[in-house]
C-alpha positions as CSV (number, residue, x, y, z in Angstrom):
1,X,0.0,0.0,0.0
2,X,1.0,3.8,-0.2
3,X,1.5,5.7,3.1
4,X,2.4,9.5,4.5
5,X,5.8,8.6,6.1
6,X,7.1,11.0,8.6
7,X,11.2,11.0,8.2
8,X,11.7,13.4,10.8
9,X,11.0,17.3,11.6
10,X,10.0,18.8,8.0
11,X,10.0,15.7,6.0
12,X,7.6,13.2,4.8
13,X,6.6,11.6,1.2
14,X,4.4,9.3,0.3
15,X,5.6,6.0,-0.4
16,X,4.8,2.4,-1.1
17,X,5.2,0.6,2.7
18,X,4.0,-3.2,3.5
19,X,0.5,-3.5,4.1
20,X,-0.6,-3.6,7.6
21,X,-1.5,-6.9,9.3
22,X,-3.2,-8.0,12.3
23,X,-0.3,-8.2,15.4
24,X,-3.1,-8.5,18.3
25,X,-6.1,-10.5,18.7
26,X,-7.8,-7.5,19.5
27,X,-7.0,-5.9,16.0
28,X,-8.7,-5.1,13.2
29,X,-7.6,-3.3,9.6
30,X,-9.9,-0.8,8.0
31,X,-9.9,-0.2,4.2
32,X,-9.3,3.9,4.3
33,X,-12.2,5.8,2.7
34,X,-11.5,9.0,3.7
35,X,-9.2,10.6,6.1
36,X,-7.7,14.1,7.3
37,X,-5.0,16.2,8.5
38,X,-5.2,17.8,12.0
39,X,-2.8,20.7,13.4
40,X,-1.2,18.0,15.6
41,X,0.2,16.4,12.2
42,X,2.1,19.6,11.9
43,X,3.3,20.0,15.3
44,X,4.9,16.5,14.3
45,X,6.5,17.7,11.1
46,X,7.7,21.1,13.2
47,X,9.6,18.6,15.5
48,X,7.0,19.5,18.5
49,X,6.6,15.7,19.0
50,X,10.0,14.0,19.4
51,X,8.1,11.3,20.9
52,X,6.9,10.5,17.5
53,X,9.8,8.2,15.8
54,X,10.7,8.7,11.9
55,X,9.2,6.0,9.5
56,X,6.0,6.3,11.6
57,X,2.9,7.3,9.0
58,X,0.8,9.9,9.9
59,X,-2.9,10.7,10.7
60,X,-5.5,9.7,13.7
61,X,-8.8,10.8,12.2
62,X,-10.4,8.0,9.7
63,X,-13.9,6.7,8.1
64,X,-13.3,2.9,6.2
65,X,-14.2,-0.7,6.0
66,X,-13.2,-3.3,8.0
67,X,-11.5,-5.7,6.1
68,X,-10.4,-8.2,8.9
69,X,-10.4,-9.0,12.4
70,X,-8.3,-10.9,15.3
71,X,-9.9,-14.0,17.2
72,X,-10.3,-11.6,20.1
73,X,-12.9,-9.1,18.3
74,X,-16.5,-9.4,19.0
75,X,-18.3,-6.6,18.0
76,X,-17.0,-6.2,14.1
77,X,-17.2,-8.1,11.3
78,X,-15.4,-7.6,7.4
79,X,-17.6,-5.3,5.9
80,X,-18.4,-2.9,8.9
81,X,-18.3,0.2,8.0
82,X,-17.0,2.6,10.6
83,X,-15.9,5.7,12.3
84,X,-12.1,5.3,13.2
85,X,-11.2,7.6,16.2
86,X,-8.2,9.7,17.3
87,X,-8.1,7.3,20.5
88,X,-7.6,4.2,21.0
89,X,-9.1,2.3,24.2
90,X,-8.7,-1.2,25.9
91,X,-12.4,-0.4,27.0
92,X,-10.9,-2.3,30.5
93,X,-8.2,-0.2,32.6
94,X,-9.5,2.5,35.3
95,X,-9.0,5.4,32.9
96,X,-10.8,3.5,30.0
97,X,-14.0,2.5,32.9
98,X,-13.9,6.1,34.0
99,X,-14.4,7.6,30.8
100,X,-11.0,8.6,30.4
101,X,-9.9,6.6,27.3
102,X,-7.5,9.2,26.0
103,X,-5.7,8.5,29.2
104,X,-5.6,4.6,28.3
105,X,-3.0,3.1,30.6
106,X,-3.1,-0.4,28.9
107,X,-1.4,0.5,25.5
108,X,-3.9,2.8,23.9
109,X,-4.5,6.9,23.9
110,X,-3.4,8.4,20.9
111,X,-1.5,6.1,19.4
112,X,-2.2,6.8,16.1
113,X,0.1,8.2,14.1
114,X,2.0,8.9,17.2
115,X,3.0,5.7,18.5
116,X,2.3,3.3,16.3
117,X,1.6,3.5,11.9
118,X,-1.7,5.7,11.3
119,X,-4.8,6.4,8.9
120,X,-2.7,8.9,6.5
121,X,-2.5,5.5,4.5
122,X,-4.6,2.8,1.8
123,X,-5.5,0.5,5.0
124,X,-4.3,0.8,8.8
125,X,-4.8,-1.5,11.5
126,X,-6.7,-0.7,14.5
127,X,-5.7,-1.8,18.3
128,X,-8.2,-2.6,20.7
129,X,-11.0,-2.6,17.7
130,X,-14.3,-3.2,19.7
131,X,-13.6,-0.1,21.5
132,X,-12.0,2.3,19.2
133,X,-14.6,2.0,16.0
134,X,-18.0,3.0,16.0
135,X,-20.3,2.1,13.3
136,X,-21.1,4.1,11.0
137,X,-24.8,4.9,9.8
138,X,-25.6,4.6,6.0
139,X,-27.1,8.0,5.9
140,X,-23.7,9.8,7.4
141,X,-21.2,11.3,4.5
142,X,-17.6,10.1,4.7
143,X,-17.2,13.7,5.2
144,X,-19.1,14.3,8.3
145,X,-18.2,11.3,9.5
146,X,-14.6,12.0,9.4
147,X,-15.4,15.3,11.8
148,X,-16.9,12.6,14.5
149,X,-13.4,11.3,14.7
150,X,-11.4,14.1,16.5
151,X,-13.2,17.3,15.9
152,X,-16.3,17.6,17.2
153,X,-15.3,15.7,20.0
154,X,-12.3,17.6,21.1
155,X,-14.7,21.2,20.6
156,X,-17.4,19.6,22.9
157,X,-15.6,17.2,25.4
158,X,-12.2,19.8,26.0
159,X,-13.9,22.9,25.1
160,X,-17.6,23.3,25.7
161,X,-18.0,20.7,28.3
162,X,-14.2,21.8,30.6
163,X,-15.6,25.5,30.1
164,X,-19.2,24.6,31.8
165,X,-21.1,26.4,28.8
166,X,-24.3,27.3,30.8
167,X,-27.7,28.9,28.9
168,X,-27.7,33.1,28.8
169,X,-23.7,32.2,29.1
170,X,-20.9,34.6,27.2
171,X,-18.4,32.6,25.5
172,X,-15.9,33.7,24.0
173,X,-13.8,31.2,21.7
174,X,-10.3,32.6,20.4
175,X,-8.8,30.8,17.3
176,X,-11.2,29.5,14.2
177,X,-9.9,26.7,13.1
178,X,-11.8,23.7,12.8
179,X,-11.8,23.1,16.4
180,X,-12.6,26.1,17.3
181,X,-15.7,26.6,14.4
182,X,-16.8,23.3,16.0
183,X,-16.6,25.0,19.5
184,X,-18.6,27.5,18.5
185,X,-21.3,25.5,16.6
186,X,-21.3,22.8,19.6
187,X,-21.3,25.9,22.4
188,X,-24.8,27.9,20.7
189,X,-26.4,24.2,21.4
190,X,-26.4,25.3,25.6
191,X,-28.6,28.6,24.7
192,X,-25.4,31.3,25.6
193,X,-26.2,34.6,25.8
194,X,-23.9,35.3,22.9
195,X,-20.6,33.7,21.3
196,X,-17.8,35.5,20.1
197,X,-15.1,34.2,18.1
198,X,-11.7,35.7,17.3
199,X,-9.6,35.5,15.1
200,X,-7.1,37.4,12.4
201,X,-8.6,35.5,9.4
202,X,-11.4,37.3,7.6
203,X,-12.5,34.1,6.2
204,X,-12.5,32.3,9.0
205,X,-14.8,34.5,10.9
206,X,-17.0,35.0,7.6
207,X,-17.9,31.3,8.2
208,X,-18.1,32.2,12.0
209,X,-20.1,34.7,11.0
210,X,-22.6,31.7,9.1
211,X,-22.1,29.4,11.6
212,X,-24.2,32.1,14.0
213,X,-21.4,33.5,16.1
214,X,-20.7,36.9,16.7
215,X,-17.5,38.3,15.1
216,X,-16.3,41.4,16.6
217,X,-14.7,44.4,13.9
218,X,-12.3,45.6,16.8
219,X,-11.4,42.1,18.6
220,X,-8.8,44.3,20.8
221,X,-11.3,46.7,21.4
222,X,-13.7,43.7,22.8
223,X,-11.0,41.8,24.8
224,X,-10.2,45.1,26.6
225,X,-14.2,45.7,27.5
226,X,-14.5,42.3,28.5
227,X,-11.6,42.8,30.9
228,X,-12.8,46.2,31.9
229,X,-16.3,44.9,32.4
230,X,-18.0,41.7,33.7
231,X,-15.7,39.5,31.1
232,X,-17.0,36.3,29.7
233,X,-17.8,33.2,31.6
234,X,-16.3,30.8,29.3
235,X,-13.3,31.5,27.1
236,X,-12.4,28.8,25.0
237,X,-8.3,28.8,23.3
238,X,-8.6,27.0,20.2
239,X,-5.4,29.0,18.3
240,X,-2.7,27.1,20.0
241,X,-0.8,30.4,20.5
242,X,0.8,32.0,23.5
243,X,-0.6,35.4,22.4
244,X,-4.1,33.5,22.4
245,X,-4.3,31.8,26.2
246,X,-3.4,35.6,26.8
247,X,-6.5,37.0,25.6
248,X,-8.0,34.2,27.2
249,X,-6.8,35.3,30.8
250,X,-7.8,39.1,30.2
251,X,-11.4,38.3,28.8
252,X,-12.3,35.6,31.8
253,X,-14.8,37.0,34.4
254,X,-14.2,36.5,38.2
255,X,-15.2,32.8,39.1
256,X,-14.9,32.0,35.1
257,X,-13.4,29.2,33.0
258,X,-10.9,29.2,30.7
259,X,-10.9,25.7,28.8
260,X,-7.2,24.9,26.4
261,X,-7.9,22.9,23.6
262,X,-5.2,24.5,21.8
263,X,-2.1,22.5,20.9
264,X,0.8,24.3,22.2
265,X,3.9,23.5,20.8
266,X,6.2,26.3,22.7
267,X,6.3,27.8,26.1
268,X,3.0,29.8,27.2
269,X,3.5,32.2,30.0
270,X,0.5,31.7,32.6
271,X,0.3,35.3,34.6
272,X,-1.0,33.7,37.7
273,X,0.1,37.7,39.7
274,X,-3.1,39.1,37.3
275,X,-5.1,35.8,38.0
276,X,-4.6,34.5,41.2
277,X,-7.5,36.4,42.8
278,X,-9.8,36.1,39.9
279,X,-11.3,32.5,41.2
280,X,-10.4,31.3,37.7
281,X,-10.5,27.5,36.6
282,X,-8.6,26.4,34.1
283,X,-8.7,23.1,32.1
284,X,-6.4,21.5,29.9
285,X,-7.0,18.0,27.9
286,X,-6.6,15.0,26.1
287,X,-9.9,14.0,24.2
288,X,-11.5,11.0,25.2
289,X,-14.0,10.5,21.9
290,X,-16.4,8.8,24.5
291,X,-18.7,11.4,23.2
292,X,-19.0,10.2,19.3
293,X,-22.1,8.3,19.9
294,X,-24.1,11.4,20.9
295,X,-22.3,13.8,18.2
296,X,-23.2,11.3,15.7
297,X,-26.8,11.4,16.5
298,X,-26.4,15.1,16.4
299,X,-25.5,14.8,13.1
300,X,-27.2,12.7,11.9
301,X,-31.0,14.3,12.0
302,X,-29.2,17.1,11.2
303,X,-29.3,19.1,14.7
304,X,-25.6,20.1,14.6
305,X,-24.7,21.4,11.2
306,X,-20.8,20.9,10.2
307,X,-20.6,20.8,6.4
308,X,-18.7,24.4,6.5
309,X,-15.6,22.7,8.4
310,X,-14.8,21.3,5.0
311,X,-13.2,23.5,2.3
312,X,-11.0,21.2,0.2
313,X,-11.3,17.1,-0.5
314,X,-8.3,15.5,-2.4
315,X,-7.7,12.0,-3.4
316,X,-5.4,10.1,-1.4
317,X,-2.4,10.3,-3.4
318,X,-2.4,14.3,-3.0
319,X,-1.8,13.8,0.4
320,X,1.2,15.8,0.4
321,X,-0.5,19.0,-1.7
322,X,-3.5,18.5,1.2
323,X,-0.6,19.4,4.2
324,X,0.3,22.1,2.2
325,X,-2.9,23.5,1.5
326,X,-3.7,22.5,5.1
327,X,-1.0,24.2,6.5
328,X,-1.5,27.9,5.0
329,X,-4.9,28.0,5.7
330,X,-5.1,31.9,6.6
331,X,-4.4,32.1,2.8
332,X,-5.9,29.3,1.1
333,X,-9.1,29.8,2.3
334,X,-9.1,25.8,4.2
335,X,-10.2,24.7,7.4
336,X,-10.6,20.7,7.3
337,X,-9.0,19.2,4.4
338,X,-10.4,15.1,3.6
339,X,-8.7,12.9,1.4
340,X,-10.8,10.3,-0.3
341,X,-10.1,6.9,-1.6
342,X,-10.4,7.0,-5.3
């Protein structure tokens, strides 16, 4: 099969690897029909990951077909047609029975395309396969299906949910990305008062602007009311920025929440001498993707609308053009880039 294969900070190509096979009982391999690239893929190919070793291939976020399955799977079958999720989960250590699968102790997490090969790729194979697919309903696009894999989860579970969105609520979400568009769209579900995005792409708020949020001309100007004033009661960092959790700490109220889902791949100063009597919680993350099954039903009858988050598709074998495209998204216009099987 053909494969994104990271060779270390900067470098990848895609090239003709051996096909994946089953190694545990547990295990399954999914035929890819459509996958993505997230900012954490670039945080790899900035070297922000050294964890990550070269010749791994790429990618956590997948739709497919299961293809086959170890003795030890019970709930999939060749043919299955299924969501495959940033996290993998044994389903049986504490984290996993706590809800905590993203803090798998027993061998899973994210171990896609961080640990172990990923979904950048023809076919990868899946650990712990009863617990880390869901199914996939024949009335869900490859393309909104692909968004149940990481995104929406990561907006709700370390954004809305960490920031205890509450109705007649101001949030205020800084960065919009994907993740942060999600936020938005998943946050205006809870009946706020108002959301506010930020962010220095026009585009980007333009569809912030359709997805309902409010967009502020003089974001400065706001941040510096909101600090002046009562602030907001949930601020959301979805840019990944130092310069963004800092705008996040001036526009919290007193007794707020400040949730991270940003990924921050260099140092972020926290000014705990301008916070410390503020009552301020704040909440970092690793998504769990325990929340899929409800998203998906969000989804599905159409009560949480996503098909903006998706600017460009590409066939698999322009994998490398997609990180490109990806990657300068403030001028290409893209937010969540999908690559289907041909």
């Amino acid at each position: 099969m053909r494969a994104l294969v990271y060779h270390g900070p900067a470098r990848s190509s895609w090239d003709a690897v051996p096909d994946p096979t089953i190694e545990e009982d547990t295990d399954a391999i999914v035929r890819i029909d459509a996958t993505t690239v997230c900012g954490s893929d670039l945080h790899i190919l900035r070297g922000d990951l050294p964890e990550v070793n070269p010749g791994t291939i790429l990618g956590h976020e997948a739709v497919g077909e299961v293809v086959e399955v170890g003795a030890g799977v019970h709930d999939r079958r060749p043919g299955d047609r299924v969501i495959v999720p940033s996290v993998s989960a044994c389903g049986h250590c504490r984290s996993c029975r706590d809800g905590m699968t993203g803090q798998c102790s027993e061998g899973g997490g994210w171990i896609l395309g961080n640990r172990i090969d990923g979904t950048q790729a023809e076919w990868v194979r899946v650990p712990f396969a009863d617990h880390s697919t869901h199914l996939r309903p024949s009335g869900l696009t490859l393309d909104d299906a692909v968004l149940l894999a990481e995104v929406l989860p990561t907006a709700y579970e370390v954004g809305v949910r960490n920031a205890h969105v509450s109705p007649g609520d101001t949030v205020v979400v800084v960065g919009a990305g994907p993740v942060g568009l999600a936020t938005a769209a998943i946050a205006g579900l809870y009946s706020p008062r108002r959301v506010i995005v930020v962010d220095l792409s026009a585009a980007r708020l333009e569809t912030a602007d359709r997805i309902g949020a409010a967009v502020p001309e003089l974001p400065g100007t706001l941040i510096a009311e909101l600090a002046e004033g009562p602030g907001a009661d949930a601020v959301i960092e979805a840019s990944g920025e130092p310069e963004g959790f800092a705008l996040c700490t001036r526009a919290v109220r007193t007794g707020g929440h400040i949730a991270n889902i940003g990924t921050h791949g260099k140092p972020v100063t926290l000014h705990l001498e301008a916070l410390w009597r503020k009552n301020v919680t704040i909440s970092t993350g690793q998504v769990d993707t325990s929340s899929i099954p409800w998203l998906l039903e969000l989804v599905r009858v159409g009560y949480l609308a996503v098909p903006l988050l998706v600017t460009h598709t590409f066939g698999l074998d322009r994998m490398q053009h997609a990180y490109d495209v990806f990657a300068h998204g403030t001028t290409t216009g893209a937010l969540k880039v999908v690559l289907h099987r041909d």
